[in-house]
N, C-alpha and C positions, 0 to 999 in steps of 0.2 A: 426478472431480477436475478436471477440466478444464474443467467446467461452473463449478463453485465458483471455481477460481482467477482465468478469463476473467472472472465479473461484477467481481472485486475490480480486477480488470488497467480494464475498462472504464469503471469507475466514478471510478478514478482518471486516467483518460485523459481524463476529462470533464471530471475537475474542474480538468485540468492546462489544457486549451482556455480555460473561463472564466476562469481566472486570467489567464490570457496576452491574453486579450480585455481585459480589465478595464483589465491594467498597460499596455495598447497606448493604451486610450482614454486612460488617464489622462494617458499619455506625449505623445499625440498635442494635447492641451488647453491642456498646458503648455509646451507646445514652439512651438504653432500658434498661441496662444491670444493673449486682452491681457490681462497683468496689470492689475489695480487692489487698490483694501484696501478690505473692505470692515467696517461694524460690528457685535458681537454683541447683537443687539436684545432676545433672549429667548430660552431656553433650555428643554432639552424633557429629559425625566428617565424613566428609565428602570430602578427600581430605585435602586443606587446609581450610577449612570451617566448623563454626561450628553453630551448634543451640542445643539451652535450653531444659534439662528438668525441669520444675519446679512442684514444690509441693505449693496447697493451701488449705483451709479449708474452705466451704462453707458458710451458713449463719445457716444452722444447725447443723455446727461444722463437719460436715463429710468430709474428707482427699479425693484430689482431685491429681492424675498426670496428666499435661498435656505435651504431648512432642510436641516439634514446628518441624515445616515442613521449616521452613524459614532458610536455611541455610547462613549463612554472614561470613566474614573475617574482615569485618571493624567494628572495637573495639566490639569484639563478647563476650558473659556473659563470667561469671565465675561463677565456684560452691561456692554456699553462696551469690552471689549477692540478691537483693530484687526486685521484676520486679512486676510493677503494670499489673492486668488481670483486665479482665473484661469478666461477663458470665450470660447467662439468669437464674434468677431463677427457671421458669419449665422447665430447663436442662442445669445444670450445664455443660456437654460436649460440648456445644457449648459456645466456648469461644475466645477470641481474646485476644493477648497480644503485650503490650507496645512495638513500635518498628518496628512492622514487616509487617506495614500495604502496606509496597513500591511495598510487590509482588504482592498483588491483582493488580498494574496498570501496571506488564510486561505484562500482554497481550496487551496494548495500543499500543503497541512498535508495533506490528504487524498489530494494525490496521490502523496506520497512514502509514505504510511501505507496506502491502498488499492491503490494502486498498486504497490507495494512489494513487499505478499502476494501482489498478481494475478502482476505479473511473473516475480516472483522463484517462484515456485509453476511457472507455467508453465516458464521454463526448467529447475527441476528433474524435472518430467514428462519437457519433450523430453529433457533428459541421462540419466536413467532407461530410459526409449525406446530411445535411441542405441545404451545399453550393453546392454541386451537385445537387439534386432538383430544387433549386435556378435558376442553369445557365443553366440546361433545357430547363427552362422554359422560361429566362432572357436575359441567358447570349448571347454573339456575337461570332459568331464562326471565327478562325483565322488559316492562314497555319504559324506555328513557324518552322524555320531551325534546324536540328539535330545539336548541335555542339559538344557534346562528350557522350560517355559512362559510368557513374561513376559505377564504384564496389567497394563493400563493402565486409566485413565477418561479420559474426555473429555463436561462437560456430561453427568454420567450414566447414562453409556453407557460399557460396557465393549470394549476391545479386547486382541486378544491376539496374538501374534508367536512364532517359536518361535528359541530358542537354539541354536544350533550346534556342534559341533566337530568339525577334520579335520585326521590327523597326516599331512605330506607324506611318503610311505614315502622318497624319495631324501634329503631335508633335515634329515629327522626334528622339523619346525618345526611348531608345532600356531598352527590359524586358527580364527577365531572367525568366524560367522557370524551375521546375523541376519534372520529374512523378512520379507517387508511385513506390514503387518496384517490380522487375521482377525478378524469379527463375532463368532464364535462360537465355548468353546472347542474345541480340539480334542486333549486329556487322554484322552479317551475312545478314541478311534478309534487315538490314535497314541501310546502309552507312550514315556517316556523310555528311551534306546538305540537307538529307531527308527532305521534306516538312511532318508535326505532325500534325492534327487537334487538336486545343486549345481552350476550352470556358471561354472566360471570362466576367468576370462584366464591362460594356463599362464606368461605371463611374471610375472604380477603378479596372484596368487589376492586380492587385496584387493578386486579388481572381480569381482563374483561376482553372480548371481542364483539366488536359492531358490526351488525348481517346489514351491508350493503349489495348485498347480492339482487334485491327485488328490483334497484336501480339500473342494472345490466340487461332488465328485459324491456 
C-alpha cells in the first residue's frame, strides 16, 4: 500500500512542481516583461475550441507571430481583435498573452486529486503504523467474538474483513470491532463465535488492532 499511495503522492508532486514552474514563468514575463497589443490574424480550431494567432511588433519594430497553445470555447478571439502580450526583451519568443494564464494551474487539478490520495493514503498508513507500535507495546490484549463476515468488491475483486464484538466485563459496554482486509474468505476456517485476539488502548478500546495474522498461515 505504500507502494500504490507513494506513486499517487509523487505523481502529484510532480504535477504540483510544473504548475509552479509555469505560474512563475508566466509571473516572471509579466512582471519583467514589455507590454505591447498585439492583433488576432488567424485562428487555429480545435474541435469546438479555439485559440489566437496574433501578430505584434516588437520594440525595434520587428513583426513578431505568436500562436497560442491555449485552446478555449468561452468567448474565444476573433480575427482583428487587439489582445495585450507581454514578452522579454532579450527574446522576444518568450511571450505570454492576456487571458490564457488559467492553464499553467490545470496541473494543480492533479495535484490536489493525485496528490491528495498519495498523501492522504500515506499518512493514514503512518497513523495505522503509529497505533500498532503503540499497542505492542501498550495496548491489553482481549478475546473479541466473530459475529459476521463482511465482503466487499473492488474492480472485481473480492474482499473480506471480519466483524467483531467485545463486552467490557467492568463497564458492561459492548465495542465493535472491525479487521483490515483479507483476500480470501475466511468462513471456513474460523465460524462465527470464534474467539479474535484484540489489542486495544485500555483507556480508550476505540483504538484497537485486530491479529489476523494466524489467517496467513
Amino acid at each position: 500500500m505504500y507502494f500504490f499511495f507513494g506513486i499517487f503522492a509523487a505523481a502529484g508532486l510532480l504535477c504540483g512542481v510544473i504548475s509552479a514552474v509555469l505560474v512563475y514563468g508566466r509571473w516572471n514575463v509579466t512582471h519583467n516583461g514589455i507590454e505591447t497589443t498585439g492583433t488576432v490574424v488567424d485562428l487555429r480550431y480545435s474541435k469546438s475550441s479555439v485559440a489566437p494567432v496574433v501578430r505584434f511588433m516588437d520594440e525595434s519594430g520587428r513583426e513578431h507571430v505568436y500562436e497560442s497553445s491555449s485552446y478555449t470555447s468561452v468567448s474565444p478571439a476573433e480575427i482583428g481583435d487587439q489582445l495585450k502580450i507581454y514578452y522579454m526583451p532579450d527574446d522576444p519568443t518568450d511571450i505570454e498573452l492576456e487571458g490564457e494564464g488559467w492553464f499553467n494551474l490545470f496541473p494543480l487539478i492533479f495535484f490536489f486529486t493525485h496528490g491528495g490520495v498519495g498523501f492522504g493514503g500515506i499518512y493514514w498508513l503512518e497513523k495505522k503504523r503509529r497505533l500498532y507500535n503503540w499497542l505492542q507495546q501498550f495496548g491489553k490484549e482481549i478475546q473479541a467474538k466473530l459475529t459476521d463476515v463482511k465482503r466487499g468488491s473492488n474492480k472485481g475483486r473480492s474482499y473480506y474483513s471480519l466483524k467483531l464484538e467485545w463486552l467490557d466485563p467492568y463497564t458492561q459496554q459492548l465495542y465493535s470491532f472491525e479487521s483490515d482486509t483479507l483476500s480470501t474468505d475466511p468462513s471456513d476456517s474460523l465460524p462465527v463465535g470464534s474467539p479474535v485476539r484484540v489489542l486495544i488502548d485500555p483507556d480508550n478500546p476505540k483504538r484497537y488492532w485486530v491479529d489476523i495474522s494466524f489467517l496467513d498461515t
